[in-house]
C-alpha positions in Angstrom: 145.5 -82.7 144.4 144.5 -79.5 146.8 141.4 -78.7 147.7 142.1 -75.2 146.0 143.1 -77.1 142.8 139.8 -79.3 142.7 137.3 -76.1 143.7 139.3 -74.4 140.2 138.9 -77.7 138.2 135.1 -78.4 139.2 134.0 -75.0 138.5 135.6 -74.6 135.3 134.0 -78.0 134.6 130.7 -76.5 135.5 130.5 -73.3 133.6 131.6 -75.6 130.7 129.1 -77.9 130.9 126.3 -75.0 131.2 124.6 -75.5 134.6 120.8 -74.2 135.4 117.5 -75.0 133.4 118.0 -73.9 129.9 114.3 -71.8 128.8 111.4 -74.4 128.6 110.4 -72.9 124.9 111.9 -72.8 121.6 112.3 -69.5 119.5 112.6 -68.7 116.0 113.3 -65.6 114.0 110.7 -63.6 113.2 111.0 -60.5 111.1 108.6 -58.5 108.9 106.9 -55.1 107.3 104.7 -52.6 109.1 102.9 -50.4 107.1 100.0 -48.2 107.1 97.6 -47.6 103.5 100.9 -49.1 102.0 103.0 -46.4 103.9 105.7 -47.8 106.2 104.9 -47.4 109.8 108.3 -45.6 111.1 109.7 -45.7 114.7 106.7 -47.7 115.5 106.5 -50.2 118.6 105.2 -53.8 117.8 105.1 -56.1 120.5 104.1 -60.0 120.6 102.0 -61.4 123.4 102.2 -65.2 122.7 98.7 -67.3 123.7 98.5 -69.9 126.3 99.3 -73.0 124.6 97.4 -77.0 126.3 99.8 -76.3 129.3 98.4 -73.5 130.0 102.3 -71.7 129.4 102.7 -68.5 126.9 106.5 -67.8 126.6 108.3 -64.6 126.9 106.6 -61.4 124.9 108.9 -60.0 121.9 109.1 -56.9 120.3 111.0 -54.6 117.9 110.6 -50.7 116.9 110.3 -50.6 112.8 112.9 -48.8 110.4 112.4 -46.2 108.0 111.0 -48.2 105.8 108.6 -49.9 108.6 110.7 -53.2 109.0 111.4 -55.1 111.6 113.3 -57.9 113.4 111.8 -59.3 117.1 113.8 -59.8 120.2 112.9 -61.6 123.2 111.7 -59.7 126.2 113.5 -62.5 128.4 116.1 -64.2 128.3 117.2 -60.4 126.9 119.3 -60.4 123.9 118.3 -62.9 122.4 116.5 -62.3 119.1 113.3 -64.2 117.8 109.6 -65.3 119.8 107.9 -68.5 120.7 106.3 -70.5 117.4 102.2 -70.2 118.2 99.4 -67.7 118.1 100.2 -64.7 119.2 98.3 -60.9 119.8 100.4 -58.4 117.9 100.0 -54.9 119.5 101.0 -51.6 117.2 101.8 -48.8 119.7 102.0 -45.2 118.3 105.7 -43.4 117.8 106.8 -41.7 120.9 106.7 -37.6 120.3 110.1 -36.0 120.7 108.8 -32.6 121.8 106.9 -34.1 124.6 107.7 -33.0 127.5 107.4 -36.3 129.5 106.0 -39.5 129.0 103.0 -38.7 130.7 101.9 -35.6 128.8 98.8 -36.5 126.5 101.2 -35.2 123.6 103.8 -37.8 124.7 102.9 -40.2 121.7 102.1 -38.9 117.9 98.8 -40.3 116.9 100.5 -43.1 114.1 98.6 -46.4 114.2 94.7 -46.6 114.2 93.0 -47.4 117.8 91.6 -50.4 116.2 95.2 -52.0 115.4 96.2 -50.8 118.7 93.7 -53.5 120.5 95.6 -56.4 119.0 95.6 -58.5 115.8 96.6 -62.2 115.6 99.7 -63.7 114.3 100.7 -67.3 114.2 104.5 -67.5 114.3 105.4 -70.7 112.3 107.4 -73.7 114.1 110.1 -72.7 111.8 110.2 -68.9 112.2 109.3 -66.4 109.1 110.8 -63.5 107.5 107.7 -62.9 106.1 105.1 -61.1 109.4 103.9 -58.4 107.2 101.2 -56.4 108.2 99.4 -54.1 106.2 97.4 -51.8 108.1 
């Protein structure tokens, strides 16, 4: 066999078997309900700060932006693309809709005043070991 031959063979043998560390943490779908006085909370950012578990590791953030009617399904901040967030506690931030008519992101107009301040300092979340369809939040 030629050395070109092998060098083919041996690195279709290695992107088959997967090489490099897979992620040291399991995910698990997580989708839910945003609303506000019953209200659905529309175009609204939600991100997921997982907690420190005993090994002192937290696991990639996740976030989604709600629908019309305020749902919402989490992805993975890394590895991107990947939907879902860590099983644990978590600190679930609500961050208010981004304005349209701003002009930049750094005008004080550049977000419409949606979610309370208080909700916007965190609330906590425990994402089940078996993931939930069910992270309703009612503001």
């Amino acid at each position: 066999m030629a050395r070109r031959d092998f060098i083919a063979i041996f690195s279709v043998i290695l992107l088959a078997c997967g090489c490099g560390e897979a992620p040291p943490f399991d995910f698990v779908p997580v989708s839910g309900r945003a609303t506000l006085d019953g209200q659905p909370l529309i175009e609204v950012a939600i991100d997921f700060v997982p907690k420190a578990g005993e090994d002192g590791m937290a696991g990639p953030r996740s976030y989604a932006v709600t629908d019309a009617d305020g749902r919402f399904e989490l992805e993975l901040s890394r590895p991107a693309g990947r939907s879902g967030a860590v099983p644990g506690k978590h600190t679930v931030f609500f961050l208010d809709k981004p304005n349209p008519d701003a002009k930049n992101a750094d005008a004080p107009d550049a977000f419409l005043p949606t979610v309370p301040e208080k909700y916007q300092a965190g609330v906590p979340f425990t994402v089940p070991t078996e993931g939930t369809d069910a992270a309703n939040f009612d503001l």
